[in-house]
Chimera marker file (.cmm) of the C-alpha trace (Angstrom):
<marker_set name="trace">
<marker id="1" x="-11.619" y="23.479" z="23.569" r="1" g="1" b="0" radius="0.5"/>
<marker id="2" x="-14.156" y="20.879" z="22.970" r="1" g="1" b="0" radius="0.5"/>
<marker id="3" x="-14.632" y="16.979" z="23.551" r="1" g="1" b="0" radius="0.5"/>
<marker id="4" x="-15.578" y="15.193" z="20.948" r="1" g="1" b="0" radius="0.5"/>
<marker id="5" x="-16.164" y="11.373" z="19.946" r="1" g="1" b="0" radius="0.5"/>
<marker id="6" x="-13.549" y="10.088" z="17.987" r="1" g="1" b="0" radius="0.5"/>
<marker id="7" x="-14.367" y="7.484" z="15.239" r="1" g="1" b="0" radius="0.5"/>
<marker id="8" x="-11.360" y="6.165" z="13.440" r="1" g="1" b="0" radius="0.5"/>
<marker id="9" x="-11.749" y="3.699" z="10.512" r="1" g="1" b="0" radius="0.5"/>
<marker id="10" x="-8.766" y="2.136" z="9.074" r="1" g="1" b="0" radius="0.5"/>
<marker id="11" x="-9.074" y="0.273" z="5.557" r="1" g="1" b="0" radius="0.5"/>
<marker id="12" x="-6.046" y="-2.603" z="5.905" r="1" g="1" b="0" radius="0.5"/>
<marker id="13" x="-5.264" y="-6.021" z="3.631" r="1" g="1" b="0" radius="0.5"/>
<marker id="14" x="-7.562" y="-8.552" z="3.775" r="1" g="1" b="0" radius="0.5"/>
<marker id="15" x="-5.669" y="-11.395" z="5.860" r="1" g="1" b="0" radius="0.5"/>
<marker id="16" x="-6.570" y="-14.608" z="7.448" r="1" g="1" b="0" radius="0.5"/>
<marker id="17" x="-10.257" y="-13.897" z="7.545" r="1" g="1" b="0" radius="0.5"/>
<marker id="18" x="-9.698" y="-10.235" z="9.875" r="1" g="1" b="0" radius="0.5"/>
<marker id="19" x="-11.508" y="-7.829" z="8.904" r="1" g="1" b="0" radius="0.5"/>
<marker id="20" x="-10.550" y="-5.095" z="6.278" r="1" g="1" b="0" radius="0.5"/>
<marker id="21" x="-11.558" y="-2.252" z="8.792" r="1" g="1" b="0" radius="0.5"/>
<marker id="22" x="-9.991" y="-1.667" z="11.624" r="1" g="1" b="0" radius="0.5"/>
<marker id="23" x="-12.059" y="0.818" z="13.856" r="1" g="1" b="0" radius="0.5"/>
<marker id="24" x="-10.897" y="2.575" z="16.967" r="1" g="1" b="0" radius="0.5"/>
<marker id="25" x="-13.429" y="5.116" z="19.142" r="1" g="1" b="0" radius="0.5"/>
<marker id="26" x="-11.643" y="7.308" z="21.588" r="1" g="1" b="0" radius="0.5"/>
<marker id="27" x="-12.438" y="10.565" z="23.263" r="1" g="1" b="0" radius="0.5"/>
<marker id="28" x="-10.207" y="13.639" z="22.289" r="1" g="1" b="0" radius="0.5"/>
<marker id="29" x="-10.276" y="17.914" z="23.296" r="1" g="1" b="0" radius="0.5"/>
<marker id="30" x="-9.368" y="20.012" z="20.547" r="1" g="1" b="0" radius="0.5"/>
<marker id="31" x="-10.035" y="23.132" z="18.799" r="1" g="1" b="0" radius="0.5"/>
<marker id="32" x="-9.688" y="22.319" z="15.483" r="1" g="1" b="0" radius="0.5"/>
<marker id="33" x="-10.271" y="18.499" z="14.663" r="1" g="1" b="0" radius="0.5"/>
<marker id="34" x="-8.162" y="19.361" z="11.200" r="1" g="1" b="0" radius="0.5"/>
<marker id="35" x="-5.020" y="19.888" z="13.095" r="1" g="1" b="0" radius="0.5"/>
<marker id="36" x="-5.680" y="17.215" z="15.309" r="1" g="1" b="0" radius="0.5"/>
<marker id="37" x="-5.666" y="14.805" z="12.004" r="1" g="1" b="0" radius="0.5"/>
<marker id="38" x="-3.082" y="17.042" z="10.931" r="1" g="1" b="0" radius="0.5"/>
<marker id="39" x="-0.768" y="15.962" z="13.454" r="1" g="1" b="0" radius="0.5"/>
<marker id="40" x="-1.336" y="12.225" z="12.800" r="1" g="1" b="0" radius="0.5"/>
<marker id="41" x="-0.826" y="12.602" z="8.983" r="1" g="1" b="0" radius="0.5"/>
<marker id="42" x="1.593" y="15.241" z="8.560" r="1" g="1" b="0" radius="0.5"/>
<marker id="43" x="2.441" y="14.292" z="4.736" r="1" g="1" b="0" radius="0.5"/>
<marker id="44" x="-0.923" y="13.059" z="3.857" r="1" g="1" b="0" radius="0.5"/>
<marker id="45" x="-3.671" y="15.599" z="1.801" r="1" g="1" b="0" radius="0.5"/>
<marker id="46" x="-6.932" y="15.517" z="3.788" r="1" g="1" b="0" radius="0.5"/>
<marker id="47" x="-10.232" y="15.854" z="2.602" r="1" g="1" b="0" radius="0.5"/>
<marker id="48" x="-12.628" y="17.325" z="4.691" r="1" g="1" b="0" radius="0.5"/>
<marker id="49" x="-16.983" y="17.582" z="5.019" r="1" g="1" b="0" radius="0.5"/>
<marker id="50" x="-19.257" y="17.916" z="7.383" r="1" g="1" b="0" radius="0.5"/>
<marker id="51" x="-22.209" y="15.750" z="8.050" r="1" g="1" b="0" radius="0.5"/>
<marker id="52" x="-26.208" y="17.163" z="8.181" r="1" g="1" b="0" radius="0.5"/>
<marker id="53" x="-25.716" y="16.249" z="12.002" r="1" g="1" b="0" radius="0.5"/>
<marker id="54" x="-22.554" y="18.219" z="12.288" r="1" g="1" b="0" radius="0.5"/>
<marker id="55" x="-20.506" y="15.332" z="12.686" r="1" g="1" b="0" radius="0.5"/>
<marker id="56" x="-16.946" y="16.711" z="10.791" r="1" g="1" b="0" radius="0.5"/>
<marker id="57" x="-15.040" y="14.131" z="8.444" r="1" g="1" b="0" radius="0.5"/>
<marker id="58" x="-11.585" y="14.046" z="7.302" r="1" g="1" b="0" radius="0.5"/>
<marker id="59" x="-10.553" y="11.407" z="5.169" r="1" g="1" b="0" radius="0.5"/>
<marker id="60" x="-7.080" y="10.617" z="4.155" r="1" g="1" b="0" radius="0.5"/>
<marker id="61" x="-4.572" y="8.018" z="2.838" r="1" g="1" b="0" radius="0.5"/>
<marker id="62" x="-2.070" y="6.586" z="4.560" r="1" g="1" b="0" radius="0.5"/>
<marker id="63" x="0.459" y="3.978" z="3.107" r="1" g="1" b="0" radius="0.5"/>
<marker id="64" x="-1.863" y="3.183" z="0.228" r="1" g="1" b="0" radius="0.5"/>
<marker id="65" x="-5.278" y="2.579" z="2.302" r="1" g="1" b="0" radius="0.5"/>
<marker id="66" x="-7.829" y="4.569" z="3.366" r="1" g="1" b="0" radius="0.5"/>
<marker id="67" x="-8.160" y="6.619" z="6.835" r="1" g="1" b="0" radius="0.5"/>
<marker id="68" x="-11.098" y="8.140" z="8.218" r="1" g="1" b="0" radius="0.5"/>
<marker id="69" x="-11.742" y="10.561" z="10.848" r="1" g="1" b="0" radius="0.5"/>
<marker id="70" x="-15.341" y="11.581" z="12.510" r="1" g="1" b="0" radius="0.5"/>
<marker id="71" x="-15.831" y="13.711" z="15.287" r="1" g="1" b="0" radius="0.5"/>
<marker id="72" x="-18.962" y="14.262" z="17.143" r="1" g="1" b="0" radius="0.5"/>
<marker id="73" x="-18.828" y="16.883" z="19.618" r="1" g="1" b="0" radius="0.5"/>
<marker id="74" x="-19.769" y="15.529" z="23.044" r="1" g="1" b="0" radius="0.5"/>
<link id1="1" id2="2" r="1" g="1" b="0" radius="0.2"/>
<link id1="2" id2="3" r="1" g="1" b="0" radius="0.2"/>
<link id1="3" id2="4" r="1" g="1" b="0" radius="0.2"/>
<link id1="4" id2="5" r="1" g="1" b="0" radius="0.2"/>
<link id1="5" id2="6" r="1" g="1" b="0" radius="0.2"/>
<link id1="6" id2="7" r="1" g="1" b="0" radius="0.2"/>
<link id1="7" id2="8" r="1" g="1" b="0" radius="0.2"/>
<link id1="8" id2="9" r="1" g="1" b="0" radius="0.2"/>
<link id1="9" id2="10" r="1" g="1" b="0" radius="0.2"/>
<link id1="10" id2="11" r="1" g="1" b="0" radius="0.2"/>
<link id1="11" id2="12" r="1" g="1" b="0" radius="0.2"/>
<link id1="12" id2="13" r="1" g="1" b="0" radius="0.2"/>
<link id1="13" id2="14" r="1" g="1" b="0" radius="0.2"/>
<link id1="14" id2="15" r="1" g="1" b="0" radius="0.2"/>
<link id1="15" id2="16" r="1" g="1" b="0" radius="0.2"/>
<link id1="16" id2="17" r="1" g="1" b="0" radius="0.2"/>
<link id1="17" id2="18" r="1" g="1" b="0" radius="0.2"/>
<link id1="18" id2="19" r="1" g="1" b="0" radius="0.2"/>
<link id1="19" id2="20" r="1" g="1" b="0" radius="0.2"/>
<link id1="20" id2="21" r="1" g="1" b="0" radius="0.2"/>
<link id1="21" id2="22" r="1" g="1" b="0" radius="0.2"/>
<link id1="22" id2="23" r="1" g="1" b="0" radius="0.2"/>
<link id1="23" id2="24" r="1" g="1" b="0" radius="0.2"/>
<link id1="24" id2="25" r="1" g="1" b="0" radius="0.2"/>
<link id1="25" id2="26" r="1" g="1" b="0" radius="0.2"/>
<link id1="26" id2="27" r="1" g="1" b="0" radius="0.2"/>
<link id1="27" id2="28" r="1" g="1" b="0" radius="0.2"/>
<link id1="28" id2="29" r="1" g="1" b="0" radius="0.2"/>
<link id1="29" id2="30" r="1" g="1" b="0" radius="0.2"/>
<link id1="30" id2="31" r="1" g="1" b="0" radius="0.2"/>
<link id1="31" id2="32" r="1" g="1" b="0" radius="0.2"/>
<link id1="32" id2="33" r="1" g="1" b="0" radius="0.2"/>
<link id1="33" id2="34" r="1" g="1" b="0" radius="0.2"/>
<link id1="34" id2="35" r="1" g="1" b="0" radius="0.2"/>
<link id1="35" id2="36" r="1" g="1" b="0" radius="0.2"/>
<link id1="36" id2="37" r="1" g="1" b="0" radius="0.2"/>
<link id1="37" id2="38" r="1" g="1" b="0" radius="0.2"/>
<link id1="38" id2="39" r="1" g="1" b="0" radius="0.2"/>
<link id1="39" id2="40" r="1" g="1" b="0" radius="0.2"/>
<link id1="40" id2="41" r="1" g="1" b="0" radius="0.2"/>
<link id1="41" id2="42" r="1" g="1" b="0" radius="0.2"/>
<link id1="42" id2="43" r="1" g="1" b="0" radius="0.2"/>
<link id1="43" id2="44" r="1" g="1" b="0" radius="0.2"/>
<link id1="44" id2="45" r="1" g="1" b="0" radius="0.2"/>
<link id1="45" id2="46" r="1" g="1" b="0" radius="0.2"/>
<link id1="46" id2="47" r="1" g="1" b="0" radius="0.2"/>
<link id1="47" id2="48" r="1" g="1" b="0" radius="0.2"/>
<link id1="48" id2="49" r="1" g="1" b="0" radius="0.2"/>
<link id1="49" id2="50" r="1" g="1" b="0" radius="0.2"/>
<link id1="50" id2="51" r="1" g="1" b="0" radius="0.2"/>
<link id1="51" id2="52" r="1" g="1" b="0" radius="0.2"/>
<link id1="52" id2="53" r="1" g="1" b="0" radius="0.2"/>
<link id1="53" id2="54" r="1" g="1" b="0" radius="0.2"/>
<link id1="54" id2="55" r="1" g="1" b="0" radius="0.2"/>
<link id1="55" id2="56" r="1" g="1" b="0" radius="0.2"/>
<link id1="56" id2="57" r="1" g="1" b="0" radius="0.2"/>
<link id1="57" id2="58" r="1" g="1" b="0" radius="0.2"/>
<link id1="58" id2="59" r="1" g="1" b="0" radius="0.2"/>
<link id1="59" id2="60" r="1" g="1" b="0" radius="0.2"/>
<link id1="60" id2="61" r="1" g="1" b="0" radius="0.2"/>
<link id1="61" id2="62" r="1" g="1" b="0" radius="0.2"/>
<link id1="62" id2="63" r="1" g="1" b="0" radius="0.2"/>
<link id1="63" id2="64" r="1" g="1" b="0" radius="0.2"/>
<link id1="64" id2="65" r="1" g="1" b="0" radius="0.2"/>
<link id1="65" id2="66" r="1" g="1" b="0" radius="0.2"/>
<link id1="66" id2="67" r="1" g="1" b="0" radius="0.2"/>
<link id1="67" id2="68" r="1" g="1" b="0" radius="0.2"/>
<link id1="68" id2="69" r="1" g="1" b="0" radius="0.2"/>
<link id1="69" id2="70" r="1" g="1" b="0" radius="0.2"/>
<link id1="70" id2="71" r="1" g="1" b="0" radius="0.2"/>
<link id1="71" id2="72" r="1" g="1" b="0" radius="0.2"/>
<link id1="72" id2="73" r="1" g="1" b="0" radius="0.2"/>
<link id1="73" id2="74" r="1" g="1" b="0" radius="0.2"/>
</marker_set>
């Protein structure tokens, strides 16, 4: 398995002046980042790149705003 840096960046409403990303950073062990976001978004398609510094993206939907994953191995 291996570590990797967590970026999550979660497109909401704009509301009372917060802002319209919400952005978590976490540390997570997996094999296969895809099934990781897989997990999270069972019903949601996922699109997936990778970065020219091998940072992997997967970037979904989820209740009508936008979701984005990127790991970067540790």
């Amino acid at each position: 398995m291996k570590t990797y840096e967590l970026l999550i960046a979660e497109h909401q409403p704009k509301c009372g002046g917060k802002s319209p990303v919400k952005t978590t950073i976490q540390m997570v062990t997996t094999d296969d980042p895809v099934a990781f976001v897989k997990e999270r978004e069972p019903n949601n398609e996922l699109k997936v790149s990778t970065d020219k510094d091998g940072t992997i993206i997967v970037e979904t939907d989820h209740n009508g705003f936008a979701v984005k994953y990127e790991f970067t191995e540790d």
